[in-house]
N, C-alpha and C positions, 0 to 999 in steps of 0.2 A: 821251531816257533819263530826264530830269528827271522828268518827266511818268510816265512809267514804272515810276520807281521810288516816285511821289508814291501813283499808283493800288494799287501792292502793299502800301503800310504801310496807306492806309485799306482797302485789303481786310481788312489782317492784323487789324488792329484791329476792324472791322465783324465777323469771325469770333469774334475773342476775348469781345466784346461778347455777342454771340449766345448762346456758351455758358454764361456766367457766368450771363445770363439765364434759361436753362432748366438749369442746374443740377439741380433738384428736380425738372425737368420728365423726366429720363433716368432716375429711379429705376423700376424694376423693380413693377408692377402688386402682385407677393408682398409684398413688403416694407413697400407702400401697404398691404395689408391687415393685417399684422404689425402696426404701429405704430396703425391706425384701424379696428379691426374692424367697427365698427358701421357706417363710411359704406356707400352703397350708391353714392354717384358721389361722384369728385376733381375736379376742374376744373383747368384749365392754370396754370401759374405765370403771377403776377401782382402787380401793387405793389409797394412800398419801404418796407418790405423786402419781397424777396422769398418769397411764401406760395403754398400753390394750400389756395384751401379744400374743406373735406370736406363734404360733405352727405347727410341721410337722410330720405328722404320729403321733399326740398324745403326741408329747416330745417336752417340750418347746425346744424354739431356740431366743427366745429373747424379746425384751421391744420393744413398740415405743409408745412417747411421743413431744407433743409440748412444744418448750421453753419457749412459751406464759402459758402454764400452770404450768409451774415452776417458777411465779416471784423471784425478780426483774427483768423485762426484760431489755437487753443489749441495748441499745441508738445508732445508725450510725449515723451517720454524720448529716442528716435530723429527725431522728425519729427513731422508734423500728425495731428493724428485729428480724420474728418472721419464726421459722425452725421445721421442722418435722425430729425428730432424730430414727435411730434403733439400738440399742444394743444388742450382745451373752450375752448371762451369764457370760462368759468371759471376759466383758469389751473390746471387739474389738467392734469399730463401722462399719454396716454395708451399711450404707446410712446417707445422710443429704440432702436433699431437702427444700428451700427456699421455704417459703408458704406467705408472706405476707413484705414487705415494702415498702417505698416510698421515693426515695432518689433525690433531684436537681439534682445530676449530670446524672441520668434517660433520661434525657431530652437532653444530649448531647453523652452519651457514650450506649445509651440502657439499658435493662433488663441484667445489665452487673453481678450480684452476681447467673445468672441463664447460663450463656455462658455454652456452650456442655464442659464438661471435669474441670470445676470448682469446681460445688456441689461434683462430682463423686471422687474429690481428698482426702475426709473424709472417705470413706470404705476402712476398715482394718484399721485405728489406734488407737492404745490403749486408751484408755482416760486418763494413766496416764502419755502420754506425756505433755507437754508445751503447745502447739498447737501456736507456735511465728510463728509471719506471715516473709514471706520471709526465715526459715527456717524449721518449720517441717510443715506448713501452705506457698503453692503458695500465695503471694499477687499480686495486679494490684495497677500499679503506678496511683497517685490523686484520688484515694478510699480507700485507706488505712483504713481510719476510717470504714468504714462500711466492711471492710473483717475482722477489728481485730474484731470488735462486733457481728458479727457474731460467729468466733473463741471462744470468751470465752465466747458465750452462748452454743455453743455446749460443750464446756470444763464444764461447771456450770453447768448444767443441770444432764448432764451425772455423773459425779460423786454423784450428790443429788439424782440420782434415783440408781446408784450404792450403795450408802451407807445403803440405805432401804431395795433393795432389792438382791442384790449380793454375801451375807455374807455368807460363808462356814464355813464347821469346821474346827477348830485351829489342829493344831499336834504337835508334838514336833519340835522346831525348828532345823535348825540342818544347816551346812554352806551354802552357796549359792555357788552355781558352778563355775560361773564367774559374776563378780557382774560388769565388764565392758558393759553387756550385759543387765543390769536392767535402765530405767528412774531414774530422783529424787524422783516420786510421788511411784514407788517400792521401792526403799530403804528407804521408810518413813513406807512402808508398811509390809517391809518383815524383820524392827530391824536392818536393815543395820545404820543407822544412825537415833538412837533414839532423841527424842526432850522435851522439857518441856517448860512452856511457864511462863514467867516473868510477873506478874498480878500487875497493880495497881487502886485503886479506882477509879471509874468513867470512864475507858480509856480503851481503844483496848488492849487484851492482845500484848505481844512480844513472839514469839516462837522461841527456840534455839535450831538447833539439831545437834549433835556431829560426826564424823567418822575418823576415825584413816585411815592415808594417809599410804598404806602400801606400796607402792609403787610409783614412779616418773611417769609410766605410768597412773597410778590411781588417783595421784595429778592432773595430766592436762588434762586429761579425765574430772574431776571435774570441775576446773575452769581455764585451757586454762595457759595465759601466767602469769596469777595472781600468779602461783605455783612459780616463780622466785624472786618477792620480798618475799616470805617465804623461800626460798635458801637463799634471801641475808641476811636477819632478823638473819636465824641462824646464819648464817658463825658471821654477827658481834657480837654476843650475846657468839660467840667460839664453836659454834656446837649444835646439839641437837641428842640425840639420836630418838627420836622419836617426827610423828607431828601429832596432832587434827584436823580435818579443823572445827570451830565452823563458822553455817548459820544459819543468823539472817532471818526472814520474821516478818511481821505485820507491825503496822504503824507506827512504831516509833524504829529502830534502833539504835538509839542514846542510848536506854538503855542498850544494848551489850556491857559495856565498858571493860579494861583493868584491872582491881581492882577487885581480891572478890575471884578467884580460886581456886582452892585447889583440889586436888587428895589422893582418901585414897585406900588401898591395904594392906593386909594381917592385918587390923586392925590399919597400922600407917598411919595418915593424914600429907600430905605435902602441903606448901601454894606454889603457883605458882606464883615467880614472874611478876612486874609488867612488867619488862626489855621482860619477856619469854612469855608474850601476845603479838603479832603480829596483828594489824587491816590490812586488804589486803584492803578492799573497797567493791564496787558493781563488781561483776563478767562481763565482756563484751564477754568471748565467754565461750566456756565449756559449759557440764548439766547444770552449776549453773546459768546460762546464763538467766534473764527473772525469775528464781525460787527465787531469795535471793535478798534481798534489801544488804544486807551487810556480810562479810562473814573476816574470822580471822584465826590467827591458834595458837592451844598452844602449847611449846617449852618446851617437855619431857625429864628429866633425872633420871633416877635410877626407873623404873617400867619399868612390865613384862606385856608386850603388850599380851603373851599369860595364861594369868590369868584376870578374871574378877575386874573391879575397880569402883570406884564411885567418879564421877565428883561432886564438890559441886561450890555454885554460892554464895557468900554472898553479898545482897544489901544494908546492914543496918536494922534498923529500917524503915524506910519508906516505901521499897519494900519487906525487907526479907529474907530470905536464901531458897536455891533450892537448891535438890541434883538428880542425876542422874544415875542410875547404869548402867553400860556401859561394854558391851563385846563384845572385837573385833569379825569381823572372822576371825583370826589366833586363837585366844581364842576358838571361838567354834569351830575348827577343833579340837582342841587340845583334846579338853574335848569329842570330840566325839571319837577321835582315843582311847583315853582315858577308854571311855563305853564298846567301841566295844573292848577293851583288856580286862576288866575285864569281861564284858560279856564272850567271849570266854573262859577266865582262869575258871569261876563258869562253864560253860557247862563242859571243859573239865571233871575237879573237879568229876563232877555228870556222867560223864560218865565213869571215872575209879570206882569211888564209886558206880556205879551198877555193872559192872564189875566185883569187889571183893566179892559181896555180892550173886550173883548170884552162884558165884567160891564154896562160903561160903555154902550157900544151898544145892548146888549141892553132897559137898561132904560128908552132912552130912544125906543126904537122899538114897543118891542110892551107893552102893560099885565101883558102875562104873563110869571111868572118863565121863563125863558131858562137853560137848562142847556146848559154847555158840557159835550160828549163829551171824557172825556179822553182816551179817543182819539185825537181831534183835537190834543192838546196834545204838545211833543216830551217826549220821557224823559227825566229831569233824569242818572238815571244812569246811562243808556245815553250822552247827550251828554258825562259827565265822561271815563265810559271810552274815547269817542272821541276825545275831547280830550287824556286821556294816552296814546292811539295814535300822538297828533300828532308824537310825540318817542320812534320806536321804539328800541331795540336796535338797534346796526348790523353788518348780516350782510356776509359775505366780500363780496356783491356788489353791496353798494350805495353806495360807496365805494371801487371798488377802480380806487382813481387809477394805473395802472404808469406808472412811470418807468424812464427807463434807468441801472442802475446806472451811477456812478462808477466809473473806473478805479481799480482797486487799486494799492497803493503795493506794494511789494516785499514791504517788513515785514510789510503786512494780507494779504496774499497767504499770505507762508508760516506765519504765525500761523492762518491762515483753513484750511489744509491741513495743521496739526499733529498727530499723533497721540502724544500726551504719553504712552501706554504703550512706546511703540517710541523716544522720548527715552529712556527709562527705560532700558530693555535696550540701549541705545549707551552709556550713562552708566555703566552698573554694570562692560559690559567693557571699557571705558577705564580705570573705575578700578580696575579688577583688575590689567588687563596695569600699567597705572602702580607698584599695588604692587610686582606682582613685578618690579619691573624694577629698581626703586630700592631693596627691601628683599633681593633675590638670595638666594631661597630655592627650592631645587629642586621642594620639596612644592607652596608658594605657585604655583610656575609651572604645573604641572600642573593645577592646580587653574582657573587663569585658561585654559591652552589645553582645559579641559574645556571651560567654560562659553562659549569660543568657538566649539567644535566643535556642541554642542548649540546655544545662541540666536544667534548669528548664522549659523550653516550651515544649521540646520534649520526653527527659529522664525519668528527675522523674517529671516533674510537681510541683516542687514545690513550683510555686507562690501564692499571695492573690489574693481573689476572693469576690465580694459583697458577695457572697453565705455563706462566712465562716461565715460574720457578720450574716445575716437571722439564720442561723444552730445553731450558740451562742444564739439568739432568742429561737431558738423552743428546742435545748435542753439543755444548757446551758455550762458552761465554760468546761467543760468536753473536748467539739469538740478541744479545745490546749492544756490540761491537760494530754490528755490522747496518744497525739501525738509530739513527742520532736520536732522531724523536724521544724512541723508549729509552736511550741510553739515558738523556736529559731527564725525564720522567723517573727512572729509575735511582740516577744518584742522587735527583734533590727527594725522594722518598727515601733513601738509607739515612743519607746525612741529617734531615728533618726528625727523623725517629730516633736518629741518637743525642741529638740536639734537645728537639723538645717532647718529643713520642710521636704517636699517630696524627699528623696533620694530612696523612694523606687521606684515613679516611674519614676525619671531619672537616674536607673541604675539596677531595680532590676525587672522590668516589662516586659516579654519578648513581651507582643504587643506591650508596648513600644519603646522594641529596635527595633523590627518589621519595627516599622513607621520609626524609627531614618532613617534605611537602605534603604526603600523607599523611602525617602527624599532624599538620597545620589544617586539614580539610575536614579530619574527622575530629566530628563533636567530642568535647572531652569526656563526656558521660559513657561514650562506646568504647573508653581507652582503659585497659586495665597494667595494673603490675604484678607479674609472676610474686608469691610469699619469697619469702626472703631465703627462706631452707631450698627450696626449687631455683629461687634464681641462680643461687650460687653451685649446686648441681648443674645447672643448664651451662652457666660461663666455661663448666670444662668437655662441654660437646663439640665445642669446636676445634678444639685440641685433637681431638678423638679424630673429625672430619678430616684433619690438617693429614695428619697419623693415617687415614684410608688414601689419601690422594698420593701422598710422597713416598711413604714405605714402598709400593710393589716398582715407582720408578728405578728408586735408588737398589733394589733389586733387581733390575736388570727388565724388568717389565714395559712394553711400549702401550698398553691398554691403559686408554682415558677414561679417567674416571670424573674428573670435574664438572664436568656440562650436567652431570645428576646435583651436585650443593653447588654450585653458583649460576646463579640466575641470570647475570649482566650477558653472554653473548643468546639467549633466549629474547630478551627484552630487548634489550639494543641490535641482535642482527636480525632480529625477527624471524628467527628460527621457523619453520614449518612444521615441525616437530610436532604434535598434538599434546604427547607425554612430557615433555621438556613447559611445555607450556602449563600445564596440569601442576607439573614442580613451583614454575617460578609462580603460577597464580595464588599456590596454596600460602608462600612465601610472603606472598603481598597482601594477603588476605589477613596474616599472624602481625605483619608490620603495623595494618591499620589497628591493628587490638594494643598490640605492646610494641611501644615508640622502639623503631631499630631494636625490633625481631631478630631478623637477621645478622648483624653488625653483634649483635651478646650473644648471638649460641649457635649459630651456624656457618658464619662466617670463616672459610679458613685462610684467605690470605690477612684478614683481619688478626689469626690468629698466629700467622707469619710474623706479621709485624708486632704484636704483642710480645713475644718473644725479648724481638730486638729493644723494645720499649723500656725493656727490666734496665737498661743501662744508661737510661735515658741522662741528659747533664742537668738541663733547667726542665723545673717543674712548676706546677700552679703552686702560690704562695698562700700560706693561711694564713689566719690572725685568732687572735684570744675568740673575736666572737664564734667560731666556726664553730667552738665548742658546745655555746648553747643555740647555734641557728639550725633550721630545717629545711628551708627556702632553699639551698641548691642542689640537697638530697633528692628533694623532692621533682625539680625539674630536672636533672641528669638526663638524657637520651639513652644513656644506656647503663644507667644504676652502678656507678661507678665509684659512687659519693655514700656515705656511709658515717656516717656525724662526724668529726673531724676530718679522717680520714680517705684517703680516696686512694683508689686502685689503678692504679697507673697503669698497668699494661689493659685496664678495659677504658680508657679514657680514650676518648676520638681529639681533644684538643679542641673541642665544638665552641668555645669561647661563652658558651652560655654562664657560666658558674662563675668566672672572670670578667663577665659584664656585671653581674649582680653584684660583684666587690667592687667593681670600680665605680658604679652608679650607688654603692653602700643600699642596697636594697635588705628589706627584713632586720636581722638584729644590727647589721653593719651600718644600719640608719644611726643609732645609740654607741655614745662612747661608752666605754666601761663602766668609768665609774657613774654611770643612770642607771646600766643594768645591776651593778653587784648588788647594790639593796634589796630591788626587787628580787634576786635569787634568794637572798635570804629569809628575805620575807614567804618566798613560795614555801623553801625548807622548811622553816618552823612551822607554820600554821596553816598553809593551802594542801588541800588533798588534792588541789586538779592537776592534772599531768603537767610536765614544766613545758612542754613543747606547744601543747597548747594553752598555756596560760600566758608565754610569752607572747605565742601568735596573737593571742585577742585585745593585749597591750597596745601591739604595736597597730592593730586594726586601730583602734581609738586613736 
């Protein structure tokens, strides 16, 4: 049996093996041609990593490989997305074709990472660009996640098969043409801005790499508006002759600090003030933009930017000292103008000194004068111009050392996948709803559930969804880590609900405000309220929904179930779905009957945060009158109010009931002591109900 069961694991395994193996060998002949038009033959997967290369008329013409065979694979939003890539030799990519994922919002927006003119937007870019979504990468709003993970698996991939298999021969370096015209990932490549990396036991290296800002056009070209506090830094420090820009990457930039500098040149070392280190921060536009966790500058006096120097780092004892040797390209012009002079000077040299020697022979051999052909003689300036051929311009491919990126740190990660306009539109209806929430203004509120209703329902989409919860399920905290947007969305919804309750969704939920607004349209005569025994059965259906969505996740189950009880990616992504629509109509149908339908009994991330609500700190404040008023019961949105009493985990935080006490509406209109008589008076001798006998008081 031993033995039996020894032969089924190395079966299992020799199988498992097998397939990983051919991987790329199973893709589909179409898809080969999709991605490599030009080859005329493929050839079998092969090597480490695994490639099958492409050939045409006998000459290679490039790589294709799955990013599934390159782990780690990249995580979307639901799971893996796994991509057939093709590479030049060159490092241009020539196709990317999605081969395999499975994503929830599938299920409302379609096979949307496959749309005509999507995959086709990766042929021809380099792979040492960025690949940030919404700028050198099209994104689609409320997939974000699953287009950046796609992004940097093609970006991952591609340089791990670049770096094995793309490596040329070195030559002499010599200046770069126009280095405006190079990525970050070339100028790491072609010595433009060399780096060293800060090591400490146990921990993720820190990588540092240098470049001398020769220019204000070249400073902001780097990192954008960042270049102005290093203008300002100088001016108050009295000037600088010359500036560094030093860019930090790894996981921990915090070790980049101000302390430790020094510059050595023709043999004397200079400490760099702490005053003449400038911290800039994280780049938000520019190259550096997405590439640098933290970025600095150092603030040069008395060095010859066109002489070679040597940066040193001192840590202490604990981390160390690093040094750096560093030469501009003003430096390597220099020294090449330099070559190509003496070069020329030794040809000339050698060309008079045949000339004489010849002169010499001549006339010791024959009585006759002796003419040398000049001809015969080399070209003094055709040799110089060979001579400054010696130290050409360095092209994409003649230095294009790939390496394999470093692993991103969290921070450079979601810095690297930011898109600072969609910060913006999170930012602005945070600070709306916050207004109105704290200043309890009815117009002000209105105003904030427009602006919901419009840019985060229709814009960017960027509201919560049960689905974010299941997605943290199946691939874990990543889905907000790795996304600022929703991260920001995310923690002022925890924090807000422990705080005060659900302000996310009476103010930040655009079916929310959906409903608000359909309440406002429809006549009140068409609006009914569920009995009180039903209502209160109905408030725990959504519990129950909550309960169908999460149970089979947190089972191990990847089958979405939410696009059936929530409506928002139906309405907002305009689903095509016939049945999905047929849901949300019936939905919107109930809303216009009973104010936020939805939001009391079938809501489940409503019912998420209800939950969290039970612990809420600050709550709505009552007073003696709540006891005998009816006026806010009666207006609730979602029947929350209950004569004194109110239910806090069904409470949205809508401000309605909180406007009516601060404008003293209905019994809050009377102090007490107006009303206690009249109660008394009702007790002893009035048979009319006290709710309405108070109401028609306060009518008069």
């Amino acid at each position: 049996m031993r033995r039996l069961a020894s032969l089924g694991v190395l079966a299992i395994l020799l199988i498992a093996g097998s397939v990983q193996a051919q991987g790329v060998n199973r893709v589909r002949s179409s898809l080969l041609e999709e991605v490599i038009p030009e080859a005329d033959r493929v050839e079998e997967a092969e090597g480490s990593p695994i490639v099958r290369r492409a050939y045409k008329d006998d000459e290679l013409i490039g790589y294709v490989f799955l990013t599934s065979d390159l782990p780690p694979e990249e995580y979307g939003y639901s799971g893996p997305i796994e991509a057939l890539v093709a590479m030049t030799p060159e490092g241009n990519l020539t196709g990317v074709r999605v081969t395999r994922y499975n994503e929830t919002y599938m299920r409302t927006r379609g096979d949307f990472l496959r749309r005509p003119g999507f995959q086709e937007q990766f042929a021809g870019k380099f792979i040492g660009d960025a690949f940030r979504v919404y700028e050198d990468v099209d994104g689609m709003s409320r997939v974000t996640i699953s287009v950046r993970a796609l992004s940097r698996g093609v970006r991952r991939t591609a340089r791990r098969v670049a770096a094995e298999y793309l490596r040329v021969a070195e030559s002499e370096p010599g200046p770069v043409e126009n280095i405006l015209n190079l990525s970050w990932f070339e100028m790491r490549r072609f010595g433009v801005a060399p780096r060293f990396e800060v090591l400490e036991e146990g921990r993720d290296p820190v990588g540092i790499s240098l470049i001398h800002l020769e220019s204000d056009e070249f400073a902001e070209y780097l990192v954008g508006g960042l270049y102005r506090y290093a203008l300002q830094a100088a001016e108050r420090r009295g000037g600088a002759d010359h500036m560094v820009l030093y860019v930090v990457d790894g996981t921990r930039p915090q070790l980049a600090i101000q302390q430790g500098w020094s510059v050595t040149q023709d043999g004397v070392t200079k400490e760099i003030p702490t005053e003449n280190v400038a911290m800039l921060g994280a780049p938000w536009e520019g190259l550096l933009n997405g590439e640098s966790s933290m970025t600095g500058v150092l603030l040069l006096n008395d060095v010859d930017v066109g002489q070679p120097m040597t940066f040193g780092y001192d840590r202490g004892s604990e981390l160390g000292s690093y040094t750096l040797d560093y030469t501009t390209q003003r430096a390597i012009a220099v020294m090449a103008e330099t070559a190509a002079a003496e070069a020329a000077a030794a040809e000339a040299a050698a060309i008079e000194s045949a000339l004489r020697e010849a002169e010499l022979a001549a006339s010791s051999s024959e009585p006759e004068e002796s003419v040398v052909d000049a001809t015969d003689a080399p070209d003094v300036t055709a040799a110089a111009s060979s001579s400054a051929d010696a130290a050409p311009a360095i092209s994409q491919l003649e230095l294009l050392d790939f390496e394999v990126e470093p692993q991103e740190s969290v921070f450079e990660r979601t810095l690297a996948n930011t898109s600072w306009t969609r910060v913006g539109w999170i930012i602005l209806a945070l600070t709306l709803a916050t207004l109105a929430f704290f200043i309890k203004k009815a117009a002000l509120r209105w105003v904030a559930l427009s602006f919901t209703f419009i840019v985060l329902g229709y814009v960017d989409g960027g509201f919560l969804s049960v689905s974010h919860i299941t997605s943290a399920i199946w691939v874990g905290p990543s889905v907000f880590l790795y996304d600022l947007p929703l991260l920001i969305m995310v923690v002022f919804t925890v924090l807000t609900v422990i705080l005060f309750g659900r302000i996310f969704c009476g103010f930040l939920c655009p079916f929310g405000a959906l409903q608000d607004f359909i309440e406002q349209i429809v006549p009140k005569r068409f609006q009914r309220s569920l009995p009180r025994k039903a209502h209160e059965v109905g408030l725990k259906a959504k519990y129950g929904v909550l309960a169908i969505i999460i149970v089979p996740a947190l089972a191990g189950s990847d089958t979405s179930l939410y696009q059936y009880f929530e409506p928002f990616g139906t309405v907002f992504s305009l689903t095509p779905s016939l049945f999905l629509w047929s849901i949300a109509g019936s939905i919107l149908v109930a809303s216009a009957v009973v104010p936020r339908f939805y939001c009391r009994y079938m809501c489940p991330l409503g019912a998420a945060l209800a939950i969290g609500s039970v612990i809420s700190l600050k709550r709505i404040r009552r007073v003696e009158q709540c006891d005998h008023c009816k006026i806010c019961e009666q207006k609730c949105p979602t029947g929350a109010i209950r004569g004194p009493q109110i239910d806090f985990k069904e409470c949205v935080r809508c401000n309605v009931c909180e406007i009516e006490l601060i404008e003293k509406t209905g019994v809050c209109r009377h102090d007490m002591e107006v009303i206690r008589p009249r109660l008394i008076q009702l007790e002893t001798g009035s048979p009319v109900g006290l709710s309405e006998s108070i109401t028609g008081t306060h009518a008069n």
